[in-house]
DOTI-509177 format. One record per residue (C-alpha): residue in three letters; x, y, z. Coordinates in Angstrom, 2 decimals, m for minus. Layout:
! residues N
  type       px       py       pz
   ALA        X        Y        Z
...
***
This chain:
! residues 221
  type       px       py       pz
   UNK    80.32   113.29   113.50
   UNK    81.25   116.74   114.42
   UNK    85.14   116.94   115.80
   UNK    84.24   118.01   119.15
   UNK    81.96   114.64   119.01
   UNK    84.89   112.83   117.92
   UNK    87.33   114.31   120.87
   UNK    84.69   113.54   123.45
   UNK    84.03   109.95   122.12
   UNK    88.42   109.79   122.20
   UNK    87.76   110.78   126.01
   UNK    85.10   108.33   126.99
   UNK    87.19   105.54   125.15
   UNK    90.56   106.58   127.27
   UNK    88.50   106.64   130.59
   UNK    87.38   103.20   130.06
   UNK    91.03   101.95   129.33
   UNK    92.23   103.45   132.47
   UNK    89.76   101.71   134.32
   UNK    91.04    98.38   132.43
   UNK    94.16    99.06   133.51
   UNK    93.74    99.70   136.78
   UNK    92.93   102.92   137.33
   UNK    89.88   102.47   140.23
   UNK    88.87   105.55   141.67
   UNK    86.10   106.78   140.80
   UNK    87.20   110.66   141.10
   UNK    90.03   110.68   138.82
   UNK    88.34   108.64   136.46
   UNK    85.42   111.62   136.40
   UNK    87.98   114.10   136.11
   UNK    89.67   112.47   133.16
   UNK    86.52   111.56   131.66
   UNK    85.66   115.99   132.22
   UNK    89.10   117.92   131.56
   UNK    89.08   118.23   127.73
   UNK    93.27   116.96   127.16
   UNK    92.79   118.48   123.15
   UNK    93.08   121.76   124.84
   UNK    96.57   121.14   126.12
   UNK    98.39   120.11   123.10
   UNK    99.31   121.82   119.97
   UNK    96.93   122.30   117.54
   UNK    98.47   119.91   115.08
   UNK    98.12   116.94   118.27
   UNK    94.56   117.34   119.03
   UNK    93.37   114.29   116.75
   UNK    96.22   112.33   118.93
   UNK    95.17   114.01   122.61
   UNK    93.98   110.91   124.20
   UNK    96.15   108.67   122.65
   UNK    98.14   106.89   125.41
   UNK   101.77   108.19   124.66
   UNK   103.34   111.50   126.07
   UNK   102.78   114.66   123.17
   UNK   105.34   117.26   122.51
   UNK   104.11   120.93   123.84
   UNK   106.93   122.84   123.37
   UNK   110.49   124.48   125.36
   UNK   111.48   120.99   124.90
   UNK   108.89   119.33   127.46
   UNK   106.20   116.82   127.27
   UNK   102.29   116.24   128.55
   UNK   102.47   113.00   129.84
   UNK   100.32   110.09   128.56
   UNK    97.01   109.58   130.19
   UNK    97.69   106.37   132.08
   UNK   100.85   108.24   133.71
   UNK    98.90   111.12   134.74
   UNK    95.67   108.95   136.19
   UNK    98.61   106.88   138.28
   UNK   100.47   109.54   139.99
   UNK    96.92   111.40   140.66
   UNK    95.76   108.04   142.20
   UNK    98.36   107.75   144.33
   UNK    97.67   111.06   146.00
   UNK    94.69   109.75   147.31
   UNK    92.89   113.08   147.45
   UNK    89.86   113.91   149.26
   UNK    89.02   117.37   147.60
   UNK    90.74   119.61   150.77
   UNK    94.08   119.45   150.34
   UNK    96.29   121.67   149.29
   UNK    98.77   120.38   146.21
   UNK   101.84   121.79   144.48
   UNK   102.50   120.48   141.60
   UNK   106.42   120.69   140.24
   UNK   106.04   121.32   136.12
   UNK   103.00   123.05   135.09
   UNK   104.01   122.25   131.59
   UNK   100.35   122.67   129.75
   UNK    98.70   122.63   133.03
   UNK    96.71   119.84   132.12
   UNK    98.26   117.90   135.34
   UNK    97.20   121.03   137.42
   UNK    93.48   121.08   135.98
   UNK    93.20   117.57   136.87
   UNK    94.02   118.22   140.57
   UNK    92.08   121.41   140.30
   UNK    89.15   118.64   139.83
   UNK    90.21   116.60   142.87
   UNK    91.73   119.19   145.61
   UNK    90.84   122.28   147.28
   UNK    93.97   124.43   146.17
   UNK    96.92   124.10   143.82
   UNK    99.84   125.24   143.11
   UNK   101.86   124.77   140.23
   UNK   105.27   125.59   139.53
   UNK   106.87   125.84   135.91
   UNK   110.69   126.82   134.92
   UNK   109.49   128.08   131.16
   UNK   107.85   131.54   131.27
   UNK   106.24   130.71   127.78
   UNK   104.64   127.67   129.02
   UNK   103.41   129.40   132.54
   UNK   102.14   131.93   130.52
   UNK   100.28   129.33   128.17
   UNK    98.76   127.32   131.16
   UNK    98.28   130.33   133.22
   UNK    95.97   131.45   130.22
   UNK    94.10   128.58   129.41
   UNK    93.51   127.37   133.15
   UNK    91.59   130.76   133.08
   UNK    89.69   130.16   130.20
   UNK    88.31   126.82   131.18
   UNK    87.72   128.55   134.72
   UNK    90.45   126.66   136.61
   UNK    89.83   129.27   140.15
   UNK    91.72   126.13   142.05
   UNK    95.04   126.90   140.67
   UNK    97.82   129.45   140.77
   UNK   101.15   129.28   138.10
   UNK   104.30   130.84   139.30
   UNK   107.62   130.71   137.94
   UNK   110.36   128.99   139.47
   UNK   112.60   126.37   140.62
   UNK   110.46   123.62   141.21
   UNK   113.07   121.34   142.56
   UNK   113.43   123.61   145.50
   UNK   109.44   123.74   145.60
   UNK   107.22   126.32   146.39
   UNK   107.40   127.89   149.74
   UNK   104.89   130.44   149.62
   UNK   102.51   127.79   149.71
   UNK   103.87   125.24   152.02
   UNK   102.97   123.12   153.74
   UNK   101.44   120.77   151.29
   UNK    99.06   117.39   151.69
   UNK   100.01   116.51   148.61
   UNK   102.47   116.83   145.66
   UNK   103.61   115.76   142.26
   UNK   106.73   116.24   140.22
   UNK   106.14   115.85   136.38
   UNK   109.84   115.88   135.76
   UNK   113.00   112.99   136.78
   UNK   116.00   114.12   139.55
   UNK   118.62   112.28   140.21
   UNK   117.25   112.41   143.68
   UNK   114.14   113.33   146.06
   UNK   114.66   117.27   146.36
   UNK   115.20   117.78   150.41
   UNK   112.65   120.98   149.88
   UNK   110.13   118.97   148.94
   UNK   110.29   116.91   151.89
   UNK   110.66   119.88   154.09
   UNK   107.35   121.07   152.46
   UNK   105.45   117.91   152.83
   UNK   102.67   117.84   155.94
   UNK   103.08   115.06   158.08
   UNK   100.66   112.75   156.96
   UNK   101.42   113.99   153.21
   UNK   101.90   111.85   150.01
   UNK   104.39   112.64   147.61
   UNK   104.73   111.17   144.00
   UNK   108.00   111.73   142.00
   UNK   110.31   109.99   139.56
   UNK   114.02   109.70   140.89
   UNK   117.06   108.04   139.30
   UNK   120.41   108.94   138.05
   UNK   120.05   107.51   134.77
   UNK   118.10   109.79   132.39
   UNK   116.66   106.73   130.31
   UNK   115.39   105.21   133.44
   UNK   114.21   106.14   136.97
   UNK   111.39   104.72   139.20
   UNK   108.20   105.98   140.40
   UNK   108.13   106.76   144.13
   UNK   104.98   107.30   146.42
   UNK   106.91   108.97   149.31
   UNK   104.39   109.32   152.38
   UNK   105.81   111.79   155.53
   UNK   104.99   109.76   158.62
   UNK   106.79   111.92   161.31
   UNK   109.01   115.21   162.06
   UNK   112.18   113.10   160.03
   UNK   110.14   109.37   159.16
   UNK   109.39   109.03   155.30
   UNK   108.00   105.63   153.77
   UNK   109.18   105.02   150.57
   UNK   107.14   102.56   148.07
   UNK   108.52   102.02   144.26
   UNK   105.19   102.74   142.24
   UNK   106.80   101.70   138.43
   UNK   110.04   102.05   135.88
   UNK   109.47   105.07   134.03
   UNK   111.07   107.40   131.91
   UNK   110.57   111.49   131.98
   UNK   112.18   115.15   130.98
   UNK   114.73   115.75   133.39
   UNK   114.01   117.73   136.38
   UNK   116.33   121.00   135.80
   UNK   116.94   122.68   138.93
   UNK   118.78   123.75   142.34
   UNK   118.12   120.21   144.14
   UNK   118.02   118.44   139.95
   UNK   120.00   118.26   137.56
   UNK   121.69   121.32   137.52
   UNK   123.32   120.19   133.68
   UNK   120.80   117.16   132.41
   UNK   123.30   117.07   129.10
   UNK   126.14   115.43   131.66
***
């Protein structure tokens, strides 16, 4: 068996764990079971892409395992006309995934290197959907606002205020919040009115802290 055989037998074999673990729409499972994840790691990972367990990808940051990803995707309950921002672009695996599900996204990463990375390969794999721009991703993306829908890849100590600002009413957001860098919960935040948020703990989780404005402005404290 050839390795691209291999990878896409890996990919088939992850889809049907998601679904076994809960993952039920039928979208996101496609679009896991299509975006090749061996693109977005290093080149020494690719035999360990669709393992379930977060991979190294340099600048200190992480692509979340697959499970994680399918989750907070789910949760956005997209339709395929929203526009999304997504806060940490890291390989830009997380933004061709919504590329798959939404109508635009936007994707904002701190590191230069890895914008330039994801910038490059969204582009190769023809990722039209999506636009990487530097910045401070805890004070989102304004440019783009509002949003239907967003996703933070990265743990603040609290629910950035510019996020909510940017939200539609109507809007879902997915995050990880808590003050303790070992430990912080998964919120679905969904904007029901001018200044009315509903709040729903998703999971315990643990992620790279969210470095920012409206983060953690020293994560090492």
């Amino acid at each position: 068996m050839t390795e691209q055989a291999e990878l896409a037998a890996a990919r088939a074999r992850m889809v049907q764990q998601l679904a076994a673990r809960g993952i039920d729409s039928p979208a996101v499972l496609a679009a896991m079971g299509k975006v090749p994840r061996e693109r977005f790691v290093p080149g020494e990972q690719r035999q360990r892409a669709y393992d379930d367990s977060p991979l190294p990808i340099g600048c200190g940051q992480t692509i979340s395992q697959p499970w994680m990803v399918a989750r907070m995707v789910q949760e956005l309950e997209l339709t395929g006309r929203e526009r999304v921002l997504e806060v940490g672009a890291g390989s830009g695996y997380g933004a061709a995934m919504l590329a798959e599900l939404a109508a635009e996204v936007h994707t904002v990463e701190r590191h230069p290197e890895l914008a330039r990375r994801a910038t490059t390969l969204l582009a190769e794999l023809g990722c039209e959907r999506v636009t990487v721009v530097v910045g401070d991703g805890s004070q989102g993306w304004p440019d783009g606002a509002p949003y239907d829908a967003m996703v933070v890849t990265a743990a603040g100590p609290r629910i950035p205020p510019a996020l909510l600002e940017q939200l539609k009413v109507g809007g879902r957001l997915v995050l990880p919040v808590g003050e303790d860098l070992d430990h912080q919960q998964l919120l679905r935040v969904e904007r029901l009115g001018p200044e009315e948020y509903r709040q729903q703990v998703l999971a315990q989780v643990r992620f790279v802290p969210l470095v920012g404005e409206q983060g953690w402005t020293d994560p090492g404290t």
